[in-house]
C-alpha positions in Angstrom: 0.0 0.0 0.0 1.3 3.7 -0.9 -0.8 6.4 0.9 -0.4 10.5 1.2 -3.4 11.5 3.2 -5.2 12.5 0.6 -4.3 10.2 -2.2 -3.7 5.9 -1.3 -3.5 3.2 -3.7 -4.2 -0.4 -3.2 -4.5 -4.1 -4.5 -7.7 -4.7 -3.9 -12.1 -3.5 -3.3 -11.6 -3.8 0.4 -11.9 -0.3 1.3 -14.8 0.4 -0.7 -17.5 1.3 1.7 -15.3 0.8 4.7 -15.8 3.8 7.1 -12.0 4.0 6.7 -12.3 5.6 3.7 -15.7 7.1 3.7 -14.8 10.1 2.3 -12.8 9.5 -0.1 -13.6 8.4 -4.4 -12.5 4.9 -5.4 -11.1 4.1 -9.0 -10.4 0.6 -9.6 -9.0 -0.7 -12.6 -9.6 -4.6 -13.0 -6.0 -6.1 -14.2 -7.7 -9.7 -14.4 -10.7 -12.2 -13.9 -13.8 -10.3 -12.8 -15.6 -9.5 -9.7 -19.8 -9.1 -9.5 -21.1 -6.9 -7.4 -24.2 -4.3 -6.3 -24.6 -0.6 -6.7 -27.2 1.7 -6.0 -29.4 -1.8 -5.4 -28.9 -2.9 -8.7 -26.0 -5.9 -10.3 -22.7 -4.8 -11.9 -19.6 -6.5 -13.1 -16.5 -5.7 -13.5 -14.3 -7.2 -15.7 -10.6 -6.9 -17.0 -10.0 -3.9 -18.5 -12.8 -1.9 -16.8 -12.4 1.2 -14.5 -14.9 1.2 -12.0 -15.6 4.8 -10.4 -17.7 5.2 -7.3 -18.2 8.3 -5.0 -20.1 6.7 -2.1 -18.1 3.1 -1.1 -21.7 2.7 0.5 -23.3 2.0 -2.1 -21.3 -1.1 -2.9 -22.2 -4.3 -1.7 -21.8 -8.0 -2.1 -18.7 -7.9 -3.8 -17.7 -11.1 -5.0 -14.4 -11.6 -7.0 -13.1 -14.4 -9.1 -10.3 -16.4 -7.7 -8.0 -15.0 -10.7 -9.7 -11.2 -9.7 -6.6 -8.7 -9.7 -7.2 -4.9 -9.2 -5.5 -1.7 -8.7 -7.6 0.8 -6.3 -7.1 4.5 -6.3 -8.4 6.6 -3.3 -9.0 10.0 -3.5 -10.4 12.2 -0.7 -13.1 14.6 -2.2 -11.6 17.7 -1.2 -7.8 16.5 -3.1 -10.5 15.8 -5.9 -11.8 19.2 -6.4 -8.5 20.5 -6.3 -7.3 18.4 -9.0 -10.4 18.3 -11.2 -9.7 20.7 -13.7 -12.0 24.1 -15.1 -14.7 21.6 -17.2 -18.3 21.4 -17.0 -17.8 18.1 -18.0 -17.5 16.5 -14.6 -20.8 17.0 -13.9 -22.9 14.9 -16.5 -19.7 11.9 -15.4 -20.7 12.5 -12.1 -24.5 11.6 -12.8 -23.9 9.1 -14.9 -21.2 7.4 -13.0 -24.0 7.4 -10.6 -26.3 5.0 -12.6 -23.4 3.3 -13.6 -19.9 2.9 -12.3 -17.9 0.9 -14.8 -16.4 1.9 -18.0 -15.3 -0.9 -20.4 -12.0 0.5 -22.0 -10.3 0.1 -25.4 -6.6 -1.3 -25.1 -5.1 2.4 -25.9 -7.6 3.6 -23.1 -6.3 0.6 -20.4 -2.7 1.7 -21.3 -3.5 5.3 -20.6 -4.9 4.4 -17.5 -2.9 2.0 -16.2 0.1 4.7 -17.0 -1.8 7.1 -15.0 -1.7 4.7 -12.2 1.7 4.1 -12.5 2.7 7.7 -12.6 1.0 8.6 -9.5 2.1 5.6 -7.8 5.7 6.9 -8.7 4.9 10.2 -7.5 3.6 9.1 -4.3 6.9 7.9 -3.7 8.9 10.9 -4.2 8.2 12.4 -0.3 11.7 14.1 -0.4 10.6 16.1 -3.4 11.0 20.6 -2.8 7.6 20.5 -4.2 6.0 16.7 -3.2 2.2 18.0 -2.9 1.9 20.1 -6.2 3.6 16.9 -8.3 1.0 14.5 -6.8 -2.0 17.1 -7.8 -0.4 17.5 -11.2 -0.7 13.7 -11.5 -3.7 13.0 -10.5 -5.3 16.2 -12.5 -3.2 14.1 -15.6 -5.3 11.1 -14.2 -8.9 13.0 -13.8 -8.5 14.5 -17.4 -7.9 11.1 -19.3 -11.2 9.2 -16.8 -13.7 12.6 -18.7 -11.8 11.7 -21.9 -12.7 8.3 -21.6 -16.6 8.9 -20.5 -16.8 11.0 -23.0 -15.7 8.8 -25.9 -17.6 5.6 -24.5 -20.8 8.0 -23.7 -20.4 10.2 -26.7 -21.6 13.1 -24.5 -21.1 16.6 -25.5 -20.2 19.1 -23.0 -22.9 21.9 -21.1 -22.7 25.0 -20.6 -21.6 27.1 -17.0 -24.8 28.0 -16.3 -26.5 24.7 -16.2 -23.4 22.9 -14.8 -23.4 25.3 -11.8 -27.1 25.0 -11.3 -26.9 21.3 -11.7 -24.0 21.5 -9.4 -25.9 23.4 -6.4 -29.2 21.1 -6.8 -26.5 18.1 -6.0 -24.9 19.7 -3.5 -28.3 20.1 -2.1 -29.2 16.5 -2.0 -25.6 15.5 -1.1 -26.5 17.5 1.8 -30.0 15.5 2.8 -31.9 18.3 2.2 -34.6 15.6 0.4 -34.9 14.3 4.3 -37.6 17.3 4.5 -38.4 18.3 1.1 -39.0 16.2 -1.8 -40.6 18.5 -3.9 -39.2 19.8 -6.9 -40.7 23.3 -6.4 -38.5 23.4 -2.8 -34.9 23.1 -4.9 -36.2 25.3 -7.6 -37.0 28.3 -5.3 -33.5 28.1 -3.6 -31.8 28.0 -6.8 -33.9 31.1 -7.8 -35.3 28.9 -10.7 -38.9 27.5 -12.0 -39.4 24.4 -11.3 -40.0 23.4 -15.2 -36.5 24.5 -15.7 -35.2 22.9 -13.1 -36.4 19.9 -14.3 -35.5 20.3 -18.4 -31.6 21.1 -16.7 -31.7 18.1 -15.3 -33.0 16.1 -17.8 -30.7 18.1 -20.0 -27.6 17.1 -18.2 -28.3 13.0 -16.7 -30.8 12.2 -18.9 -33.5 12.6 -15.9 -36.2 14.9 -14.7 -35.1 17.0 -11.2 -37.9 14.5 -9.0 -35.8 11.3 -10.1 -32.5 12.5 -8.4 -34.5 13.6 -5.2 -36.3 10.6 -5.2 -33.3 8.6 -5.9 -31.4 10.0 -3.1 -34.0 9.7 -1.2 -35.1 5.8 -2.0 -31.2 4.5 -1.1 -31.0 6.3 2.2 -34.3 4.6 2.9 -32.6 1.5 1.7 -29.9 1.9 3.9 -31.8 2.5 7.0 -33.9 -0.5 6.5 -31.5 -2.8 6.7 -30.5 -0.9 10.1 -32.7 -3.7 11.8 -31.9 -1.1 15.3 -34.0 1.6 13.8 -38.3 0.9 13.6 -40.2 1.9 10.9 -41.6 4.7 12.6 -38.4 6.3 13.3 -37.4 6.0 9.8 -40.6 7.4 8.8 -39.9 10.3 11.5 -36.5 11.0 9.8 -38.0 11.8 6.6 -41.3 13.7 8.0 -43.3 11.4 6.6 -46.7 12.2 7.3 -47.8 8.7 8.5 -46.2 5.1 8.9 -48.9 4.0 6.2 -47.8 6.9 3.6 -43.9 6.3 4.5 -44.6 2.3 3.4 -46.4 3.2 0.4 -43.3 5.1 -0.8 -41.1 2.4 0.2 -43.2 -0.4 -1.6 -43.3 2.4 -4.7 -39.6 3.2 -4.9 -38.0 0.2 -3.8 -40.9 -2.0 -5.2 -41.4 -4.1 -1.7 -43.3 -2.6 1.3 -40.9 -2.1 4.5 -41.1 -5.6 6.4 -40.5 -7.5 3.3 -37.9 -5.2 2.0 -36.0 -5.6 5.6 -36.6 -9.4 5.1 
């Protein structure tokens, strides 16, 4: 293992969705074999030659790898990663749809690019006695963060979006990033803090991911819920409390509607 902090690299998932590195983004490239595994509730695979990119490690579960499964793992807190990502809009539609799905299959000349991007900021993590250590390793990784849009971009054929809806896409995030759909799940809330219709903030949004503005809340909103069910500590009444749910019977509704199972079979 080679670790600064901010940046650490590994042979292996394991600390996906550890609290060891809650706060930090995971890139795995898969070297060999192939490992199954479950994100945002639904089945993925990853398989050799595919780069895997996850922001929340808690949305990864039952990962299973092949015996002949090899992987190189690179961990990123999110503040190191917003000072390496560079001026683009384009992070924003990767963000959303890395979201939906983590795992890029790569071309051979994109798998040499990335495994040379591993490789260089694996070397650079070693250089400690460097005058000028920390500003190498953000180079490196910005080299790194470049080449994973490049890639998206190529495989997705998306085109770019302007400031204006990346920024207002960017706060609506921020806002659910920050649990705000706990209390407010309607779209009309978001749009009013953003200073924005609620049409608009929708045609944005479906602009940018592909999606109307009430799927991301909604989404957000049906993994937390996830989450907390399987909490087997918490009752369904406290659950329903967290998200002001106006009654038990209208908080299982939306579970049975969003998660397609009502509460007590979804914990089963």
């Amino acid at each position: 293992m080679e670790q600064l902090n901010d940046v650490i690299i590994e042979n292996s998932l394991d600390g996906i969705g550890s609290d060891r590195y809650i706060n930090y983004l995971a890139h795995s490239l898969c070297l060999g074999g192939r490992c199954s595994f479950s994100f945002n509730g639904r089945p993925f695979e990853l398989r050799e030659g595919d780069l895997m990119i996850v922001r929340k490690g808690k949305l990864v579960d039952k990962i299973t790898p092949s015996e002949d499964f090899q992987v190189k793992t690179l961990y990123v807190t999110a503040p190191f990663i917003e000072l390496c990502t560079p001026q683009t809009n384009y992070g924003m539609k990767g963000q959303l749809a890395l979201f939906l799905n983590p795992v890029m299959s790569l071309n051979t000349d994109q798998r040499f690019v990335c495994e040379r991007d591993f490789r260089w900021i694996s070397y650079r993590l070693a250089q400690t006695n460097h005058t000028f250590y920390r500003e190498l390793l953000i180079n490196a990784v910005q080299s790194a963060i470049l080449d994973f849009f490049d890639f998206h971009s190529v495989i997705n054929n998306e085109p770019t979006v302007s400031t204006q809806i990346s920024s207002l896409m960017s706060r609506f995030l921020d806002m659910l990033e920050n649990g705000d759909y706990r209390h407010n799940r309607e779209v009309t809330y978001y749009a009013d803090a953003l200073c924005v219709t609620p049409k608009y903030l929708s045609e944005v949004s479906k602009k940018v991911s592909g999606y109307p503005a009430n799927y991301w809340i909604n989404r957000y909103t049906s993994l937390d819920i996830a989450r907390l069910l399987r909490d087997k500590s918490l009752t369904f009444v406290q659950i329903s409390d967290m998200f002001r749910f106006s009654s038990p019977a209208y908080f299982s509704r939306y579970v049975q509607r969003t998660l397609g199972l009502n509460p007590t079979k979804y914990r089963e």
